[in-house]
PQR file with spaces between the fields and no chain letter, atoms N, CA, C, O and H, PARSE charges and radii, in Angstrom:
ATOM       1  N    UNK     1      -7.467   -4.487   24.101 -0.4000 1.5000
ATOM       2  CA   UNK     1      -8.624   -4.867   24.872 -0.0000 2.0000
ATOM       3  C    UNK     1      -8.994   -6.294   24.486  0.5500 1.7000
ATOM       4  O    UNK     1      -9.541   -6.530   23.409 -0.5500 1.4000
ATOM       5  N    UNK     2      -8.664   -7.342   25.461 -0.4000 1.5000
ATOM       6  CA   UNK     2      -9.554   -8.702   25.158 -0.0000 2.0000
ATOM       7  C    UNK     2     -10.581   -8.571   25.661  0.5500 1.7000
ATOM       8  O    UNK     2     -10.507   -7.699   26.527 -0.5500 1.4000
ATOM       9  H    UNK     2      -8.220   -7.150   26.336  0.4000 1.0000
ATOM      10  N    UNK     3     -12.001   -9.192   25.535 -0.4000 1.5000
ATOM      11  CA   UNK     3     -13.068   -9.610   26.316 -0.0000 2.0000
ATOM      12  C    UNK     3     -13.452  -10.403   26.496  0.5500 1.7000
ATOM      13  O    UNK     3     -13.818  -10.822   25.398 -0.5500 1.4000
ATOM      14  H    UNK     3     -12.061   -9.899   24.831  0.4000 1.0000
ATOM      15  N    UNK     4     -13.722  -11.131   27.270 -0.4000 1.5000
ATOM      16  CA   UNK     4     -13.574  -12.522   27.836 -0.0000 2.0000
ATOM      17  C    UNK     4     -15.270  -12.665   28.101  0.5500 1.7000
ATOM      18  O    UNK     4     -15.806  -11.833   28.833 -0.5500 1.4000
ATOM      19  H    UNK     4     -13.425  -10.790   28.162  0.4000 1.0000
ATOM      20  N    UNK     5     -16.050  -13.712   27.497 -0.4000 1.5000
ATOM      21  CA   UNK     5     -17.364  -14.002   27.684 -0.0000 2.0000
ATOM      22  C    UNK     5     -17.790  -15.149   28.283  0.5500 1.7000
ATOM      23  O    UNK     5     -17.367  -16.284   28.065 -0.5500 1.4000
ATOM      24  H    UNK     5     -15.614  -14.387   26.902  0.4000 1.0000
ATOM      25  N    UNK     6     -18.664  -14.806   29.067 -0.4000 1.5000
ATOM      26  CA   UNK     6     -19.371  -16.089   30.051 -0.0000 2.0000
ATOM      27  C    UNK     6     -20.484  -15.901   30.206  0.5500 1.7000
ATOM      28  O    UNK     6     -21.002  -14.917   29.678 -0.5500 1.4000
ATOM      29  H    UNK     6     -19.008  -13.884   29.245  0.4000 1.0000
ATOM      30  N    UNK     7     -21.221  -16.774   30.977 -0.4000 1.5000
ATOM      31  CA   UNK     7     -22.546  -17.074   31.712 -0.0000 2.0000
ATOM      32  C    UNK     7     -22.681  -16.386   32.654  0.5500 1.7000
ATOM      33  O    UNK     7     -21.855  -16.514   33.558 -0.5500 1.4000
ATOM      34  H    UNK     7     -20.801  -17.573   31.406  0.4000 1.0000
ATOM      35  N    UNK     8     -24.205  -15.005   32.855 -0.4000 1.5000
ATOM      36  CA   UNK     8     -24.534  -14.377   33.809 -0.0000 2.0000
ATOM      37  C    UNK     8     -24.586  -15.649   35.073  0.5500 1.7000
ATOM      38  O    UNK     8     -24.930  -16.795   34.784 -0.5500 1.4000
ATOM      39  H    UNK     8     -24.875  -14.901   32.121  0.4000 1.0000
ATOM      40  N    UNK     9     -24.267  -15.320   36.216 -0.4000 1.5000
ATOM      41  CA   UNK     9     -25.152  -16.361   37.129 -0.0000 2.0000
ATOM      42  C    UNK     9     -25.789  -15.264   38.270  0.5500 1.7000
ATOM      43  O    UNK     9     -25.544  -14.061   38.174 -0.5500 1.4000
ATOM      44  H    UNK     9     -23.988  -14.389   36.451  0.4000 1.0000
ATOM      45  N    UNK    10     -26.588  -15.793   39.299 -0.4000 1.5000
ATOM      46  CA   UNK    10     -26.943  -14.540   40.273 -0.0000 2.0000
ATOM      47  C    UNK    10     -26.049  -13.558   40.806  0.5500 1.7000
ATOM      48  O    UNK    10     -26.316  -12.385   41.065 -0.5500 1.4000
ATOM      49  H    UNK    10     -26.786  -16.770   39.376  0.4000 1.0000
ATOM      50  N    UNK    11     -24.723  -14.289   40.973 -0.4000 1.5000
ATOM      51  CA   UNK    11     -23.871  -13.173   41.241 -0.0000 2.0000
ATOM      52  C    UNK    11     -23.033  -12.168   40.982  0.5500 1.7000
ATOM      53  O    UNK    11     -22.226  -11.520   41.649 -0.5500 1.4000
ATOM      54  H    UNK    11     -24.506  -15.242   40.762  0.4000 1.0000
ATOM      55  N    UNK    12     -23.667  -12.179   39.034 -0.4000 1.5000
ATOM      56  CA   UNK    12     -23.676  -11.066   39.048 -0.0000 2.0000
ATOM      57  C    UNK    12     -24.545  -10.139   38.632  0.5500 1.7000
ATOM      58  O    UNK    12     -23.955   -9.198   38.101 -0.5500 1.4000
ATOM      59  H    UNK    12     -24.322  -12.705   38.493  0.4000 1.0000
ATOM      60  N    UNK    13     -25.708  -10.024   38.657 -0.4000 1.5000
ATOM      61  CA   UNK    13     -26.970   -9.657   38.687 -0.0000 2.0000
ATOM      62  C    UNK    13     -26.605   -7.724   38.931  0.5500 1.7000
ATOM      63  O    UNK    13     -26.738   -6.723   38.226 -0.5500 1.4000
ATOM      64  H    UNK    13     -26.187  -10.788   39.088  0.4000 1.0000
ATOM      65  N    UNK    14     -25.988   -8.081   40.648 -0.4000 1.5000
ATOM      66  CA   UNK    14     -25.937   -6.680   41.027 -0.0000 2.0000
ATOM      67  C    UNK    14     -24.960   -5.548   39.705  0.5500 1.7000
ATOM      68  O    UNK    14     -25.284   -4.391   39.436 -0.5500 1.4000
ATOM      69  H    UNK    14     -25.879   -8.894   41.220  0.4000 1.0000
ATOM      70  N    UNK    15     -24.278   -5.984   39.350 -0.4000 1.5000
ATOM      71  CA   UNK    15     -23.383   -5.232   38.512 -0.0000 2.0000
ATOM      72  C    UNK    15     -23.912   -5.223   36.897  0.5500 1.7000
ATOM      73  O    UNK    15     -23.434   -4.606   35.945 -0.5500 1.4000
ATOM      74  H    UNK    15     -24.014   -6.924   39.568  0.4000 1.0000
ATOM      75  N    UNK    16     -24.860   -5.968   36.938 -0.4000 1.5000
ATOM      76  CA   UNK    16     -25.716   -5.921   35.434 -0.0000 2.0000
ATOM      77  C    UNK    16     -26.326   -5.048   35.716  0.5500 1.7000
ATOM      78  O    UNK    16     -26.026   -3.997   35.150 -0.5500 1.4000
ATOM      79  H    UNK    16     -25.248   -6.469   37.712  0.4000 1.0000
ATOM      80  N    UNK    17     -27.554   -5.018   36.781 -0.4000 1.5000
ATOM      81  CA   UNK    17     -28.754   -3.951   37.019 -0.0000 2.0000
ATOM      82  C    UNK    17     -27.702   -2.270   37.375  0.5500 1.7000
ATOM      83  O    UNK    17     -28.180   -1.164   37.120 -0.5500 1.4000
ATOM      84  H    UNK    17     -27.798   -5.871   37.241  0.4000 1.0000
ATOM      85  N    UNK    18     -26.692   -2.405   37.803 -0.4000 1.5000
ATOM      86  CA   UNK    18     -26.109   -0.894   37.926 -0.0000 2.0000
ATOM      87  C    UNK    18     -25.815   -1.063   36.090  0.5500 1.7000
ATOM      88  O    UNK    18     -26.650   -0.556   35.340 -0.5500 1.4000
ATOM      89  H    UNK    18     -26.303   -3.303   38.010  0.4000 1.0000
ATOM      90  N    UNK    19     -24.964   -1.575   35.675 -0.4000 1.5000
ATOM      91  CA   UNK    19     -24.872   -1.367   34.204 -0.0000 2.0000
ATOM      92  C    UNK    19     -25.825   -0.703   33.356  0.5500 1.7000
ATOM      93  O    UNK    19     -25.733    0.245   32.576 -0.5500 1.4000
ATOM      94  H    UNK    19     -24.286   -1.986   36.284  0.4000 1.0000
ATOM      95  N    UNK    20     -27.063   -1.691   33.835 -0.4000 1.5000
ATOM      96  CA   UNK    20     -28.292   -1.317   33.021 -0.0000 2.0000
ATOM      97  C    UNK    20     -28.865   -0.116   33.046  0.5500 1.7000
ATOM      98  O    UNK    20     -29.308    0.436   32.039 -0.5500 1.4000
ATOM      99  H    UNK    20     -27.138   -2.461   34.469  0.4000 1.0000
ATOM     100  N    UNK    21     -28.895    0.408   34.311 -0.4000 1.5000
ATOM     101  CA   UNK    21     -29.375    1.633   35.230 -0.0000 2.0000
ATOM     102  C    UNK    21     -28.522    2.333   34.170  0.5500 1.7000
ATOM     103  O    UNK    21     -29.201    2.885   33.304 -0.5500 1.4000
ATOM     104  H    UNK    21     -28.535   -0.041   35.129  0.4000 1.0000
ATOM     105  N    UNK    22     -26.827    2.473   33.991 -0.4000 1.5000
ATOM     106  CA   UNK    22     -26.187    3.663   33.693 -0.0000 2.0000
ATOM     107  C    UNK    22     -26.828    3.677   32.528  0.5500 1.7000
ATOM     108  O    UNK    22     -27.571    4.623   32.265 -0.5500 1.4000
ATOM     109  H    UNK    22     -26.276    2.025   34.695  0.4000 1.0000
ATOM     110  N    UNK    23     -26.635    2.573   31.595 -0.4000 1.5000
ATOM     111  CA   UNK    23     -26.879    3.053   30.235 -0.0000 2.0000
ATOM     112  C    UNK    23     -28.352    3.351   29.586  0.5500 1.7000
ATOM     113  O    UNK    23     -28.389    3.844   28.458 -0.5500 1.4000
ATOM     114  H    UNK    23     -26.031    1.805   31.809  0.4000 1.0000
ATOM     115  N    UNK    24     -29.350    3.111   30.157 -0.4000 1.5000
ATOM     116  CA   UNK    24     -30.406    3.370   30.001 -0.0000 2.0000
ATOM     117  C    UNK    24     -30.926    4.713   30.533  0.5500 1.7000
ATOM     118  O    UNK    24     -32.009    5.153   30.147 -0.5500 1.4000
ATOM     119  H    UNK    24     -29.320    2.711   31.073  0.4000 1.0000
ATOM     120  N    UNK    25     -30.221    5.309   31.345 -0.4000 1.5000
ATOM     121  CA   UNK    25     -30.262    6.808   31.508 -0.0000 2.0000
ATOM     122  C    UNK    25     -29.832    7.441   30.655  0.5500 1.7000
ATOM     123  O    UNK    25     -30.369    8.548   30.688 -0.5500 1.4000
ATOM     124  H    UNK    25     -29.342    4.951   31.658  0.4000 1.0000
ATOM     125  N    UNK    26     -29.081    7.355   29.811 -0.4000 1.5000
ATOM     126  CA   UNK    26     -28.971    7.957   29.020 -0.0000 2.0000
ATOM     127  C    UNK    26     -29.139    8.209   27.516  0.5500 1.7000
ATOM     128  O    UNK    26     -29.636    7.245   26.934 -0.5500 1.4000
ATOM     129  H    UNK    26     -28.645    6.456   29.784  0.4000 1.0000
ATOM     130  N    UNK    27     -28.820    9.365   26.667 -0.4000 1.5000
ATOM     131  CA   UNK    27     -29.675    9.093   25.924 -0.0000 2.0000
ATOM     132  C    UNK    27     -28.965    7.970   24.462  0.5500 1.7000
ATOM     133  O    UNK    27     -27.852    7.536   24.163 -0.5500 1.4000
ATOM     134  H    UNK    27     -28.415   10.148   27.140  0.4000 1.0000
ATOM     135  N    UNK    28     -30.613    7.867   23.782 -0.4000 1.5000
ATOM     136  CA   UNK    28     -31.650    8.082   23.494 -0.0000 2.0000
ATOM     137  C    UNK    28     -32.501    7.893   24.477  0.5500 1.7000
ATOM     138  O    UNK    28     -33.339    8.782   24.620 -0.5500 1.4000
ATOM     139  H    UNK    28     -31.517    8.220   24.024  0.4000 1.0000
ATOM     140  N    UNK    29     -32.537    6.940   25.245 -0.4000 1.5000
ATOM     141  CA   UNK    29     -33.490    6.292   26.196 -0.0000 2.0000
ATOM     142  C    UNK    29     -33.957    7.360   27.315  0.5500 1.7000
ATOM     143  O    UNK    29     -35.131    7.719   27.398 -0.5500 1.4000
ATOM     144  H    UNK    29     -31.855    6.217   25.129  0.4000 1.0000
ATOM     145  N    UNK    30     -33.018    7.800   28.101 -0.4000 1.5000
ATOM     146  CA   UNK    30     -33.397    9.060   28.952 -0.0000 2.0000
ATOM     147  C    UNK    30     -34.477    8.710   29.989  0.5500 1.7000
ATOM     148  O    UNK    30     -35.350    9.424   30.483 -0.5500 1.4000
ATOM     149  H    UNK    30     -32.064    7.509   28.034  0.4000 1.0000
ATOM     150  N    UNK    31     -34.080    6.991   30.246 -0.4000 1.5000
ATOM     151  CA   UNK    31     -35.655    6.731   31.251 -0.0000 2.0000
ATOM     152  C    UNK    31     -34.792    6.524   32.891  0.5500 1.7000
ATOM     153  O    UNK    31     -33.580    6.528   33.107 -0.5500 1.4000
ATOM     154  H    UNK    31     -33.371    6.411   29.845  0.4000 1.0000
ATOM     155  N    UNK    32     -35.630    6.401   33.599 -0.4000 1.5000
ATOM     156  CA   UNK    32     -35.291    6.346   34.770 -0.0000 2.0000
ATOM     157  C    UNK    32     -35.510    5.278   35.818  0.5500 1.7000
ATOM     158  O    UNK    32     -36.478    5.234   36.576 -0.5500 1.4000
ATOM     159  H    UNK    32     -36.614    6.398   33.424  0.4000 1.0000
ATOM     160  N    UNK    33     -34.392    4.328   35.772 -0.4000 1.5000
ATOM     161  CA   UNK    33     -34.494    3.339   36.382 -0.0000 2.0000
ATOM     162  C    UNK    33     -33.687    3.687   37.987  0.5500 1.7000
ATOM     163  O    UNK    33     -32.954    4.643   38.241 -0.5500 1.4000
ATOM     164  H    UNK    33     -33.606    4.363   35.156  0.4000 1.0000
ATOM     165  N    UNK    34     -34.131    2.514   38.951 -0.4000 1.5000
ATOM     166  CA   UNK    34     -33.578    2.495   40.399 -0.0000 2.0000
ATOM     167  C    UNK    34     -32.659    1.065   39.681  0.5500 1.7000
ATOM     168  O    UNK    34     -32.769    0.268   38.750 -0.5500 1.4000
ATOM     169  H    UNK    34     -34.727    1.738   38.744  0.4000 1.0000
ATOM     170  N    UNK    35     -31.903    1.328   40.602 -0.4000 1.5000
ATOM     171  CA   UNK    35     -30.995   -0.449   40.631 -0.0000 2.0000
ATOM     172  C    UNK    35     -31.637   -1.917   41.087  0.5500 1.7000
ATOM     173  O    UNK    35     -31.376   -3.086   40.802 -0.5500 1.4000
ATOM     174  H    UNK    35     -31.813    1.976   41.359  0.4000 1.0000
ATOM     175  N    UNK    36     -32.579   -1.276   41.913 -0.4000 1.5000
ATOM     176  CA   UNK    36     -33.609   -2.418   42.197 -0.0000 2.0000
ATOM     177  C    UNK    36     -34.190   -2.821   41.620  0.5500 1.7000
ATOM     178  O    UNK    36     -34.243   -4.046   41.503 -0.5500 1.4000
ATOM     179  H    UNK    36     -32.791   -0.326   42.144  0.4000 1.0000
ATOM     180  N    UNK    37     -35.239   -1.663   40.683 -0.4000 1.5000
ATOM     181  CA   UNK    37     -36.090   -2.792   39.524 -0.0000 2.0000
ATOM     182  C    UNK    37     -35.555   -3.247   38.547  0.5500 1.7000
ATOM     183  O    UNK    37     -36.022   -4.228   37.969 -0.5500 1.4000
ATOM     184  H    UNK    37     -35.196   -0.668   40.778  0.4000 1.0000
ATOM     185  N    UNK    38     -34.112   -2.437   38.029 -0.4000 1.5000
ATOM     186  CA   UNK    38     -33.532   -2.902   37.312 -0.0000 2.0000
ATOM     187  C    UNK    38     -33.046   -4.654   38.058  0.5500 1.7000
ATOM     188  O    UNK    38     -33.581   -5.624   37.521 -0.5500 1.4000
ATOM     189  H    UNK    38     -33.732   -1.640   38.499  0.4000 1.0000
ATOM     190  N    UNK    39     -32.456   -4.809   38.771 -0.4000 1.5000
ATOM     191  CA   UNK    39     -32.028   -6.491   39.636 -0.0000 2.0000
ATOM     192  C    UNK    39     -33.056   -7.092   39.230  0.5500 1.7000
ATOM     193  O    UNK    39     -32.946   -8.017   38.426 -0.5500 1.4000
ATOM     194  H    UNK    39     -32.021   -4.020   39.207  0.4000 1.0000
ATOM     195  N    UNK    40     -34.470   -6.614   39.788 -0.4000 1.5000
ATOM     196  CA   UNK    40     -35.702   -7.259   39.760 -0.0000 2.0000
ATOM     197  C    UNK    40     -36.146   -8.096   38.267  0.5500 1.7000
ATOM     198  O    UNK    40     -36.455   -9.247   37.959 -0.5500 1.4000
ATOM     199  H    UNK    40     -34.559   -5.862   40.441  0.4000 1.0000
ATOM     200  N    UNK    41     -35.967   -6.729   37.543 -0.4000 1.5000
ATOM     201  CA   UNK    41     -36.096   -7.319   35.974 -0.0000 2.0000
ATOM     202  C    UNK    41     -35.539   -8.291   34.767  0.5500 1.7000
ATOM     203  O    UNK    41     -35.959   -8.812   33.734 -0.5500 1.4000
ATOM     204  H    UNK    41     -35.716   -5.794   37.793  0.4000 1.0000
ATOM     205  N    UNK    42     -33.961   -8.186   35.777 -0.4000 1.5000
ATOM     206  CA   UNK    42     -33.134   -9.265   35.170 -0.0000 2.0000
ATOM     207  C    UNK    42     -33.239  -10.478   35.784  0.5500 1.7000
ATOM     208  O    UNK    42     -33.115  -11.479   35.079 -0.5500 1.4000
ATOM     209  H    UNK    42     -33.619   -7.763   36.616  0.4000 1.0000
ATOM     210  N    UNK    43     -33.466  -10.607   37.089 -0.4000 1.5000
ATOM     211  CA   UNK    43     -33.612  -11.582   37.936 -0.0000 2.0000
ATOM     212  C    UNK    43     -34.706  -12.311   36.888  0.5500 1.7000
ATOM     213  O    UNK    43     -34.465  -13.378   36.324 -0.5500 1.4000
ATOM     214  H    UNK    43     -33.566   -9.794   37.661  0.4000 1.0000
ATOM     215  N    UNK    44     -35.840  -11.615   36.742 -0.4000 1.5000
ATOM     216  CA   UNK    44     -36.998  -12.752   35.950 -0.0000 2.0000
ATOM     217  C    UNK    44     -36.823  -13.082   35.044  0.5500 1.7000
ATOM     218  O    UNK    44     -37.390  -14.021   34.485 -0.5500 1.4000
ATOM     219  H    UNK    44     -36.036  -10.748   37.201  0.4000 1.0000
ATOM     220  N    UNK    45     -35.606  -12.104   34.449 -0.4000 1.5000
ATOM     221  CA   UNK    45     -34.997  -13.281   32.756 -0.0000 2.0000
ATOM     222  C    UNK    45     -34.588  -14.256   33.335  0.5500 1.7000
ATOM     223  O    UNK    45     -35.215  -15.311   33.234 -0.5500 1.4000
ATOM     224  H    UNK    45     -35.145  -11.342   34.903  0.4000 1.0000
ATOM     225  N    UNK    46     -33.506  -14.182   34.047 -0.4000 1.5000
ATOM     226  CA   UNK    46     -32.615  -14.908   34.021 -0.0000 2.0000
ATOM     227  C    UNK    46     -33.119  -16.122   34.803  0.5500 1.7000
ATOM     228  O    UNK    46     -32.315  -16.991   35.141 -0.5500 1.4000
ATOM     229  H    UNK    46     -32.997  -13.326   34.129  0.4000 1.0000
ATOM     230  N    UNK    47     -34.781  -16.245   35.190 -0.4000 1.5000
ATOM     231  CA   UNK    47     -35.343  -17.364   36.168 -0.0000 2.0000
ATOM     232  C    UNK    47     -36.435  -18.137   35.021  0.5500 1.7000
ATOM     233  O    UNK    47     -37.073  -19.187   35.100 -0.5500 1.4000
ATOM     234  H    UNK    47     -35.435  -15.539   34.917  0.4000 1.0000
ATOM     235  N    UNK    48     -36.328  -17.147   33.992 -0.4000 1.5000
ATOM     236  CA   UNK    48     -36.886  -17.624   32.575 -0.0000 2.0000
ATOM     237  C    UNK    48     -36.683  -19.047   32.539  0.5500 1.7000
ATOM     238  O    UNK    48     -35.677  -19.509   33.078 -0.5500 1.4000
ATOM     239  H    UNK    48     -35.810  -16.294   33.927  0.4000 1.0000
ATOM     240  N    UNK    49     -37.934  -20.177   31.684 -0.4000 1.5000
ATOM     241  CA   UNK    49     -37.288  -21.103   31.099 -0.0000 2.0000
ATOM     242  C    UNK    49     -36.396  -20.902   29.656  0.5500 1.7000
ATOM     243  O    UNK    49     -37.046  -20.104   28.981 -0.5500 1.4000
ATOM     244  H    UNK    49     -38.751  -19.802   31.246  0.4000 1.0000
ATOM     245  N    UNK    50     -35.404  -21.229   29.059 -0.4000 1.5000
ATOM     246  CA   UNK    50     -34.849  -21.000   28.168 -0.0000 2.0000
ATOM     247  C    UNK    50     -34.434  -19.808   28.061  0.5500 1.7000
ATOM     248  O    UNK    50     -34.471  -19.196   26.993 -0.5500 1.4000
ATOM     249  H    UNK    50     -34.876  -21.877   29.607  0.4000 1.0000
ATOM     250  N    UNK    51     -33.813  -19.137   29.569 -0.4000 1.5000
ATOM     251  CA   UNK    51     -32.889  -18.147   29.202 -0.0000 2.0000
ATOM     252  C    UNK    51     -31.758  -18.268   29.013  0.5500 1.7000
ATOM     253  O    UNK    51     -31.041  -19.211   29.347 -0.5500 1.4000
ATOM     254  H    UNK    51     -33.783  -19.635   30.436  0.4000 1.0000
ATOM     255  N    UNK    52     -31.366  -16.921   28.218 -0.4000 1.5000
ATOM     256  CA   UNK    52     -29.666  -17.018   27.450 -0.0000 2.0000
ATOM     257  C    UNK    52     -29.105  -15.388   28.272  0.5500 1.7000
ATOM     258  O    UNK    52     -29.500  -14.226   28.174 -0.5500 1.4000
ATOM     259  H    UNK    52     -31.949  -16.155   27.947  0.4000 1.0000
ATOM     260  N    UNK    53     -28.183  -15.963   28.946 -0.4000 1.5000
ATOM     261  CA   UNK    53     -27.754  -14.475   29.855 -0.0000 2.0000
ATOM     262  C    UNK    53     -26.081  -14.894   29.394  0.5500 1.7000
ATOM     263  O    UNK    53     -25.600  -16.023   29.298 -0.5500 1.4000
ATOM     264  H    UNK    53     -27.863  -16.907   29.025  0.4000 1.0000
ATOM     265  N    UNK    54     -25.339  -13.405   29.128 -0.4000 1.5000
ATOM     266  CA   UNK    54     -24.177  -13.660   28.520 -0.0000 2.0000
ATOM     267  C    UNK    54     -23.417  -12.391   29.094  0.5500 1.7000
ATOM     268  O    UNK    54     -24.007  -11.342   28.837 -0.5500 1.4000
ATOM     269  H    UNK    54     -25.730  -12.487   29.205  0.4000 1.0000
ATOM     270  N    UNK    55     -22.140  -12.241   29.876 -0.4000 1.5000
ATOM     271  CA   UNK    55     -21.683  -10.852   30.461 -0.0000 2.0000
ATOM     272  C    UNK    55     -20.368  -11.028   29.513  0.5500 1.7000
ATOM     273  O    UNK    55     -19.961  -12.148   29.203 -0.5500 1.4000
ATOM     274  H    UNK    55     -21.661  -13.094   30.085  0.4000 1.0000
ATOM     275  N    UNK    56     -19.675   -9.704   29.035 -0.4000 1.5000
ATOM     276  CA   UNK    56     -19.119   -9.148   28.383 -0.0000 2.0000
ATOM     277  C    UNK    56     -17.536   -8.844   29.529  0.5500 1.7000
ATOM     278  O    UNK    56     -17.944   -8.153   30.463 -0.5500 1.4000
ATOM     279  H    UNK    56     -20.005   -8.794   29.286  0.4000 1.0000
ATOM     280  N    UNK    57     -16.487   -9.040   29.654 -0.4000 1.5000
ATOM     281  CA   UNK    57     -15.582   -8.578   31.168 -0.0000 2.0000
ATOM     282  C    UNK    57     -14.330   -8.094   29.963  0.5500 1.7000
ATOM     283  O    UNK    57     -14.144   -8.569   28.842 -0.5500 1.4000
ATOM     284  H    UNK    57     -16.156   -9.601   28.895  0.4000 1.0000
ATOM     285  N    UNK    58     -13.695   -7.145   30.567 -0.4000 1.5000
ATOM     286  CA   UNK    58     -12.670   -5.921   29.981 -0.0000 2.0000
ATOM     287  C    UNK    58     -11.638   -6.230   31.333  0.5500 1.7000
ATOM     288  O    UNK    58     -12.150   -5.521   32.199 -0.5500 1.4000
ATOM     289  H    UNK    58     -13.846   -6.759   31.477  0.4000 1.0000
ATOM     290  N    UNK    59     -10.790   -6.721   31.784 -0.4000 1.5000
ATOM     291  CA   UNK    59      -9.582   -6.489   32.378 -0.0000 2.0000
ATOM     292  C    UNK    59     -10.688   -6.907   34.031  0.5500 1.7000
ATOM     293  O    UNK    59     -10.486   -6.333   35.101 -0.5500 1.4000
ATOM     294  H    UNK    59     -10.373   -7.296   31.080  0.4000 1.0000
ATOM     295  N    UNK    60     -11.610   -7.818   33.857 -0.4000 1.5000
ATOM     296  CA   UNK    60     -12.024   -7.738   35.061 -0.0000 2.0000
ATOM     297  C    UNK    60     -13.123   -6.988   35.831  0.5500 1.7000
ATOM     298  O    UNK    60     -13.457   -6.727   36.987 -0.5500 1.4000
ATOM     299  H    UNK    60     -11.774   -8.284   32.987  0.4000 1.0000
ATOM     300  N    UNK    61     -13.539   -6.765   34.429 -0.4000 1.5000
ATOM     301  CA   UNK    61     -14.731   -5.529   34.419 -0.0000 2.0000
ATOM     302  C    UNK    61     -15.841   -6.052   33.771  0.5500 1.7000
ATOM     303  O    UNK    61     -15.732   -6.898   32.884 -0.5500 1.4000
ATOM     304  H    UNK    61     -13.268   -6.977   33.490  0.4000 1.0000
ATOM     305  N    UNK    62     -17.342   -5.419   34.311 -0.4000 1.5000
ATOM     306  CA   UNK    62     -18.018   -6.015   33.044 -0.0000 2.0000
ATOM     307  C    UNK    62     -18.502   -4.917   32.531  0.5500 1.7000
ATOM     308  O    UNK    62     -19.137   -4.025   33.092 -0.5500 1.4000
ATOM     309  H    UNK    62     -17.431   -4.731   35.031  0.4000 1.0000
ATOM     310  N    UNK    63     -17.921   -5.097   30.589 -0.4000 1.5000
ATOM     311  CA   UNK    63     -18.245   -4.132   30.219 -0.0000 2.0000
ATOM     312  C    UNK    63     -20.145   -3.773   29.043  0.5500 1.7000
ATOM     313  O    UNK    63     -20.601   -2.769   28.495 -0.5500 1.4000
ATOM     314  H    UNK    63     -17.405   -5.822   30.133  0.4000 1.0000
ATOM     315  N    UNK    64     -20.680   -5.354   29.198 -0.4000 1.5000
ATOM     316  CA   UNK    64     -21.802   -5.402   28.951 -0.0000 2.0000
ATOM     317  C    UNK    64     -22.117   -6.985   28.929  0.5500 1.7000
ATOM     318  O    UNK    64     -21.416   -7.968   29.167 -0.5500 1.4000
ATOM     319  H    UNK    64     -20.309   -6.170   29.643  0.4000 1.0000
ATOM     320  N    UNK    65     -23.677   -6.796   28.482 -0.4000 1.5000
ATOM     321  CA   UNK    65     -24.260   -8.295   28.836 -0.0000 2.0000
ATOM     322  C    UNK    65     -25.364   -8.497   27.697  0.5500 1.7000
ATOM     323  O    UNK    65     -25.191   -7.772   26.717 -0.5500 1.4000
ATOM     324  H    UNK    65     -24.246   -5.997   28.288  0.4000 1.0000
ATOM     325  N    UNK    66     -26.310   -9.229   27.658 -0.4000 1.5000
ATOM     326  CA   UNK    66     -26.904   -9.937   26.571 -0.0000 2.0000
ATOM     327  C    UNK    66     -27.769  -10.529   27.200  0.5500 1.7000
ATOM     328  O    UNK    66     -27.320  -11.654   27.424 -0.5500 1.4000
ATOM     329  H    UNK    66     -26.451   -9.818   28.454  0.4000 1.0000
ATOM     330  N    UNK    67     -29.220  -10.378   27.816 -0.4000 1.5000
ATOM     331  CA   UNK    67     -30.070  -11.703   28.570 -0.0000 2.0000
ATOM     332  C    UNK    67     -31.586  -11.291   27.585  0.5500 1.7000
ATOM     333  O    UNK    67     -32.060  -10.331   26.977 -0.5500 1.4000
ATOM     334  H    UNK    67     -29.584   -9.465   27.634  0.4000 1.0000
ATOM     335  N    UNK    68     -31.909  -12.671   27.907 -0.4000 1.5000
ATOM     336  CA   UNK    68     -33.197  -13.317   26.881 -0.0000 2.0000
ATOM     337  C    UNK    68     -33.608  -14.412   27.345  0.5500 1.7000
ATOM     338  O    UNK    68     -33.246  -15.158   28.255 -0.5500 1.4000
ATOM     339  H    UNK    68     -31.524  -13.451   28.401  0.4000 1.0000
ATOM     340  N    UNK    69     -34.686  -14.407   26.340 -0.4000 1.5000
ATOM     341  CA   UNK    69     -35.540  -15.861   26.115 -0.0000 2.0000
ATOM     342  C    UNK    69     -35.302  -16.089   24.884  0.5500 1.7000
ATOM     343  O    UNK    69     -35.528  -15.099   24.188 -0.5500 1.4000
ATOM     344  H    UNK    69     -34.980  -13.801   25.601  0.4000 1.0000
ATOM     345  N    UNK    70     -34.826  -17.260   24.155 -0.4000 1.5000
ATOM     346  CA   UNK    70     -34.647  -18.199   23.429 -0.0000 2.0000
ATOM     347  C    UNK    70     -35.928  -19.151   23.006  0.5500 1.7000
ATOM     348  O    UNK    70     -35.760  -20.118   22.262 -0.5500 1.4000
ATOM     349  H    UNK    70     -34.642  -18.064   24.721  0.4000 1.0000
């Protein structure tokens, strides 16, 4: 497995907020997100001043991400 790391940009937002959605359903967390507020929520990091958004890709995949304020 290599993983190859880059810079979130908007396009890929949609495949972060499903990411986020899966893994936050489950547990420990066990909460219940839509894919929308999840988009919604990353969208305002990532429109942050001094945000740091970072996606994680597996063979072309993304297999996780990293977004903040700095």
């Amino acid at each position: 497995m290599e993983l190859q790391f880059s810079i979130i940009d908007e396009d890929d937002l949609t495949a972060c907020a499903e990411l986020y959605v899966a893994t936050f359903r489950e547990s420990p967390w066990n909460e219940e997100w839509s894919t929308e507020d999840a988009f919604e929520r990353l969208s305002d990091f990532l429109a942050a001043p001094k945000c740091l958004a970072i996606k994680a890709m597996n063979n072309g995949s993304l297999c996780g991400f990293l977004i903040g304020k700095v």
